[in-house]
Backbone as CSV, one residue per row, in Angstrom:
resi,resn,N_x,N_y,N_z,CA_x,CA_y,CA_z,C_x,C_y,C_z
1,UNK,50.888,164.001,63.083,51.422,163.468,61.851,52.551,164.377,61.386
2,UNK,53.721,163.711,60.971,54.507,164.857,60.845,55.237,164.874,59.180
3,UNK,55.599,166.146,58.598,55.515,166.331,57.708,56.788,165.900,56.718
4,UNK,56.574,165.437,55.429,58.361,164.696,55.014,58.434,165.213,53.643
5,UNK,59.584,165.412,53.578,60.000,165.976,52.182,60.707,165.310,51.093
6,UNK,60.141,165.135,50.063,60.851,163.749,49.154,61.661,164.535,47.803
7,UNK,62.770,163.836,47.699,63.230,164.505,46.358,62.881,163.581,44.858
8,UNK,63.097,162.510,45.164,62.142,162.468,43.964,60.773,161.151,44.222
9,UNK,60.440,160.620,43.415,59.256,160.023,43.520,59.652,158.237,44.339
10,UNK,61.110,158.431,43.590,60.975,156.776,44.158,61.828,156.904,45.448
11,UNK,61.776,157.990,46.408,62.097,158.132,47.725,60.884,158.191,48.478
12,UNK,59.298,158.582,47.689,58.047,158.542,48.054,57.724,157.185,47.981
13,UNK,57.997,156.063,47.228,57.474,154.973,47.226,58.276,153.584,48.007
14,UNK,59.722,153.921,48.113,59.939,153.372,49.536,59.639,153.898,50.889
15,UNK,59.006,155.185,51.011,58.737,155.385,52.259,57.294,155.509,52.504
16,UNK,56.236,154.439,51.561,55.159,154.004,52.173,54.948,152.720,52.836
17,UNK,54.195,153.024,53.576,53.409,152.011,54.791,51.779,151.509,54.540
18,UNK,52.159,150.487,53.344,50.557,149.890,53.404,50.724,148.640,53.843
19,UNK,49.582,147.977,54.541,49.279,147.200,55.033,48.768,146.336,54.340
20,UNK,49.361,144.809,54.224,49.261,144.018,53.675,48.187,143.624,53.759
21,UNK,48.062,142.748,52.051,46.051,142.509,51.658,45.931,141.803,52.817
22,UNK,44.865,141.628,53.127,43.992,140.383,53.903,44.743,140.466,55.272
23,UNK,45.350,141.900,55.893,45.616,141.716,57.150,44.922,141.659,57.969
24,UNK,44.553,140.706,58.980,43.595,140.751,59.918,43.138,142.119,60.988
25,UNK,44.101,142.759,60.883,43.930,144.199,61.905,43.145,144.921,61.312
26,UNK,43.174,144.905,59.962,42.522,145.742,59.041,41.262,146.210,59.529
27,UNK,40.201,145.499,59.946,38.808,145.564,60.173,38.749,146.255,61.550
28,UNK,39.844,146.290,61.828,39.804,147.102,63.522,40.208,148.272,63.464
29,UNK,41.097,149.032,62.369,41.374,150.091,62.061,40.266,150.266,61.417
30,UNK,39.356,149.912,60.600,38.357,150.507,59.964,37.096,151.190,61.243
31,UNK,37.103,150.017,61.845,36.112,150.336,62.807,36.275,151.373,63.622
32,UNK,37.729,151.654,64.083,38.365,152.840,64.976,38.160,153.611,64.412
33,UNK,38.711,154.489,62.743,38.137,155.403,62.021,37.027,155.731,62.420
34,UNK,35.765,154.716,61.902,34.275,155.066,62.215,33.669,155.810,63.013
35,UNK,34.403,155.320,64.255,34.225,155.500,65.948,34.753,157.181,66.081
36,UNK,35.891,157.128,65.381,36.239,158.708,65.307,35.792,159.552,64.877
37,UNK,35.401,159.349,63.544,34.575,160.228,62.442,33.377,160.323,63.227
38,UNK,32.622,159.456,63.328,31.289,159.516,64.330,31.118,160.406,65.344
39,UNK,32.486,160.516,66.477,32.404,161.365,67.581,32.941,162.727,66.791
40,UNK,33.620,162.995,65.674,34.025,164.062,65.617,32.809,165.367,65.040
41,UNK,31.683,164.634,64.162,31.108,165.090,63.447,29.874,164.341,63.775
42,UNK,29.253,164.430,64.759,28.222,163.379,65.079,26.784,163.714,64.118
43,UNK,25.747,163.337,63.785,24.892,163.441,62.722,25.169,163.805,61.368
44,UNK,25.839,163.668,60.892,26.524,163.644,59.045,26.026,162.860,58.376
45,UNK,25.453,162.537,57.156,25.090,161.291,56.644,25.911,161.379,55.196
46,UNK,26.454,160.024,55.521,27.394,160.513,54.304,26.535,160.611,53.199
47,UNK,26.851,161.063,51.850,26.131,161.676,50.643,26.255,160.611,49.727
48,UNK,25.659,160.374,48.687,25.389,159.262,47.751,24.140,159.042,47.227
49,UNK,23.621,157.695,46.443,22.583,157.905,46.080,21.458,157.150,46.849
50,UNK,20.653,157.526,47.174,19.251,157.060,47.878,18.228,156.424,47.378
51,UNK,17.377,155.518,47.826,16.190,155.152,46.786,15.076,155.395,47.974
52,UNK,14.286,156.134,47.140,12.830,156.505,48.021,11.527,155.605,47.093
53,UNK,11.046,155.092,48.060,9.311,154.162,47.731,8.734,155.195,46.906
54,UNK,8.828,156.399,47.057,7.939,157.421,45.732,8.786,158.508,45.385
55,UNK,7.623,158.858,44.556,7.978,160.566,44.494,7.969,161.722,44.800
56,UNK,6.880,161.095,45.639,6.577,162.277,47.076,7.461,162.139,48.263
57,UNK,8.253,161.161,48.275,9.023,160.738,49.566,10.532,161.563,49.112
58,UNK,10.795,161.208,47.590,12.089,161.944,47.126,11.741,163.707,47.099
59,UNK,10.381,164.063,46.598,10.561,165.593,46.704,10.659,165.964,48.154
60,UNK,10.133,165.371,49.008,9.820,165.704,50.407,11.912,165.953,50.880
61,UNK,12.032,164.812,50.947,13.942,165.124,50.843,14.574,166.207,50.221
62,UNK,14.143,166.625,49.165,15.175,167.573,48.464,14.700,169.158,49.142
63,UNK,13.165,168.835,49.387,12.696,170.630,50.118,13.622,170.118,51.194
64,UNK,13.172,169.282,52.358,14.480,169.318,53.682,16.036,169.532,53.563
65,UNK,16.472,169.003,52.426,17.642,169.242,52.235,17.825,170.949,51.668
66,UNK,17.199,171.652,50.751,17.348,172.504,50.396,17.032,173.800,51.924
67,UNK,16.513,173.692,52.981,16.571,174.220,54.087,17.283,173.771,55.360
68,UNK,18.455,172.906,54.858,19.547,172.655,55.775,20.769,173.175,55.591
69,UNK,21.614,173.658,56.535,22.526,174.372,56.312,23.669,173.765,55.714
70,UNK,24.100,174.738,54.710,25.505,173.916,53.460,26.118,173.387,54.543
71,UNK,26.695,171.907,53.950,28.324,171.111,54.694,29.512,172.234,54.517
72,UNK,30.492,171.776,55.682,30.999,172.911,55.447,32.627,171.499,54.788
């Protein structure tokens, strides 16, 4: 990726490249990402919120998590 230098803002906004709504390729670049992220960092789960059947199932998670090593 190579690096560009803008002087002011509206030299930054003609020189983006988004891809139009509802382009059909879209879903194939998403999927390629995935495929990448996946091989690059294999077992990651991304972070967010969870729902556990109890409360013994959620404390049981937070001791495992609290003896896994920080993301870096």
């Amino acid at each position: 990726m190579t690096l560009r230098r803008f002087r002011s803002i509206h030299e930054m906004k003609q020189a983006q490249r988004w891809f139009p709504p509802g382009d059909p390729a879209t879903a194939g670049r998403m999927r390629y990402l995935w495929k990448l992220s996946s091989a690059l960092r294999p077992g990651v789960k991304p972070r967010g919120i969870r729902k556990f059947r109890s409360i013994e199932e959620a404390n049981a998670q937070s001791e495992a998590l609290k003896h896994e090593p920080p993301r870096r």
